[in-house]
N, C-alpha and C positions, 0 to 999 in steps of 0.2 A: 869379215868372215861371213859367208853365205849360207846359213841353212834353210832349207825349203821343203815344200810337200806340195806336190803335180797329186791331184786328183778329180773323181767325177762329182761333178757339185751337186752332190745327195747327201744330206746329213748325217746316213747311218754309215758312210765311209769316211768320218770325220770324228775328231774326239777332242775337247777344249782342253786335253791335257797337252797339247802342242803350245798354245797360245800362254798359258800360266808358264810352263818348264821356259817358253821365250822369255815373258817379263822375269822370271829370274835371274837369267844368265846378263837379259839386257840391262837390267840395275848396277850388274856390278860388271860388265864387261861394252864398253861406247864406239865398238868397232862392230858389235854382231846386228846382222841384220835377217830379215825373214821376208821369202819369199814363197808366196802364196797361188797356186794355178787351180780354177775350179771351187774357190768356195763357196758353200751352199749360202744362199741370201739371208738364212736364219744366222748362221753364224757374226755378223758383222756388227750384230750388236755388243756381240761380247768384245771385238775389236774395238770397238767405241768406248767401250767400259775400262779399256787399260789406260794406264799413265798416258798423257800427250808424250811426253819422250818416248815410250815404248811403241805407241802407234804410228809416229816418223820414222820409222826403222823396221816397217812392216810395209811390204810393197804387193802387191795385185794384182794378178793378169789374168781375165775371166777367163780364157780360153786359149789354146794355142795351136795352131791350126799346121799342120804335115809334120811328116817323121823330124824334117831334118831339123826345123826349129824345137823339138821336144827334145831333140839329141842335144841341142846349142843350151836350153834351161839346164840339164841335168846336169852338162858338164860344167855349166857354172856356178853350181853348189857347192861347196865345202863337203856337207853331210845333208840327205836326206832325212826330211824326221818324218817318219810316220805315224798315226796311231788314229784306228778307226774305233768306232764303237759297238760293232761287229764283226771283226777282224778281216779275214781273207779267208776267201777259198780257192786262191791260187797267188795273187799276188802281184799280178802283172807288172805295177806301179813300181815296185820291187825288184823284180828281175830288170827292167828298163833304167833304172836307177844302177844297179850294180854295173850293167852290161855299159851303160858309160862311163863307168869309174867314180862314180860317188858312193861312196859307204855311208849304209844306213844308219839308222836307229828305228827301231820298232818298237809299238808296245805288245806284248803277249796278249791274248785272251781266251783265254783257256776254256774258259764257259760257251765259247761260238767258234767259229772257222778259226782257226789258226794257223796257218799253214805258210805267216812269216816265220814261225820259228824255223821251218824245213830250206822253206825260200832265203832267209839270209842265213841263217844257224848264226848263233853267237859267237864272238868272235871269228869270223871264217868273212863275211860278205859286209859285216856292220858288226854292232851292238844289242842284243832283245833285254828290253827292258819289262819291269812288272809296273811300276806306277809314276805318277809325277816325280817325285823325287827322284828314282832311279834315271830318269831320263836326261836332267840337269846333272847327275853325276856324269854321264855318257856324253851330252854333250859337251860339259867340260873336258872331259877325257880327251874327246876330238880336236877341240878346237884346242889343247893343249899340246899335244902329241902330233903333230905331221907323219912322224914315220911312221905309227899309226895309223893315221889316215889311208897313207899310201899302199900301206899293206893289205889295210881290209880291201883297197881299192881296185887293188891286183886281186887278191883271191877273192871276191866279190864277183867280177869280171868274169876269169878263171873258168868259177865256180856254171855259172850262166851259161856260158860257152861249152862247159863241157856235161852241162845237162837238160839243157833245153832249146838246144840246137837242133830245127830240124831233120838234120840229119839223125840225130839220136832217138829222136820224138818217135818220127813217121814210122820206122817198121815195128813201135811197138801198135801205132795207132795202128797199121793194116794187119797185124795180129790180129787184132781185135775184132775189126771190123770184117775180116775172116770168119773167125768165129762163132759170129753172128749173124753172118749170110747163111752159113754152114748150119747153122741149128736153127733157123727157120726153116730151111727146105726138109 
């Protein structure tokens, strides 16, 4: 079972509650493993700090380079886990994960950007979680529940498609940008 997090390797899009909620799950489940894209280089100390058994079941790819190999990661995750230390203020990582069929898990953060709650909404795209804990409940849930899985997977998908499809996007974008030609002159 593959859970993962594709991100930009900056530390404030990153949160060590991913790495604790893994050695959880990996103590008492010997088939889960994590797959890591973009981690910031601060980070890997705290991967060096978990159990040797938990760190063999942690895999690494600094970088991945065009769409279609990004499409080939995500779909080869079970569940994406998310959870930055300043949330999102849109979520792209998020929408890119659904739109291949991986259902997330998110952490909330209410105090900064948030804007996975709207991007996966709970139960509809994934899971939004509030803290460590919650999150090992969630990913148990997942990696317990297939129809589950598949469900979020579908309206995750779904969900993407049918709200951030440029076709949907662009005539609000050239409203706008109307608008604002119009009230300059």
């Amino acid at each position: 079972f593959l859970f993962g997090r594709i991100g930009q390797p900056w530390l404030g899009k990153w949160s060590t509650i991913i790495f604790d909620a893994f050695q959880m799950m990996a103590n008492d489940y010997k088939d889960v493993y994590l797959l890591l894209v973009g981690l910031p280089d601060q980070l890997r100390t705290k991967i060096k700090s978990l159990p040797i058994n938990v760190q063999q079941r942690i895999i690494e790819i600094p970088f991945i380079y065009g769409d279609e190999n990004l499409r080939v990661c995500y779909t080869a995750m079970n569940t994406f886990l998310h959870a930055s230390s300043i949330g999102e203020s849109f979520g792209m990582v998020l929408a890119e994960s659904m739109l291949c069929g991986c259902p997330v898990i998110t952490l909330s953060t209410p105090a900064k950007d948030n804007s996975q709650l709207e991007v996966v909404g709970h139960d509809r795209g994934g899971l939004v979680v509030t803290d460590k804990q919650s999150m090992v409940e969630a990913m148990l849930r997942l990696y317990e529940d297939e129809s589950l899985r598949k469900r979020l997977a579908r309206q995750g998908s779904d969900w993407v498609k049918a709200h951030y499809d440029v076709n949907k996007v662009m005539p609000t974008l050239m409203k706008i940008a109307n608008l604002t030609l119009t009230r300059r002159n």
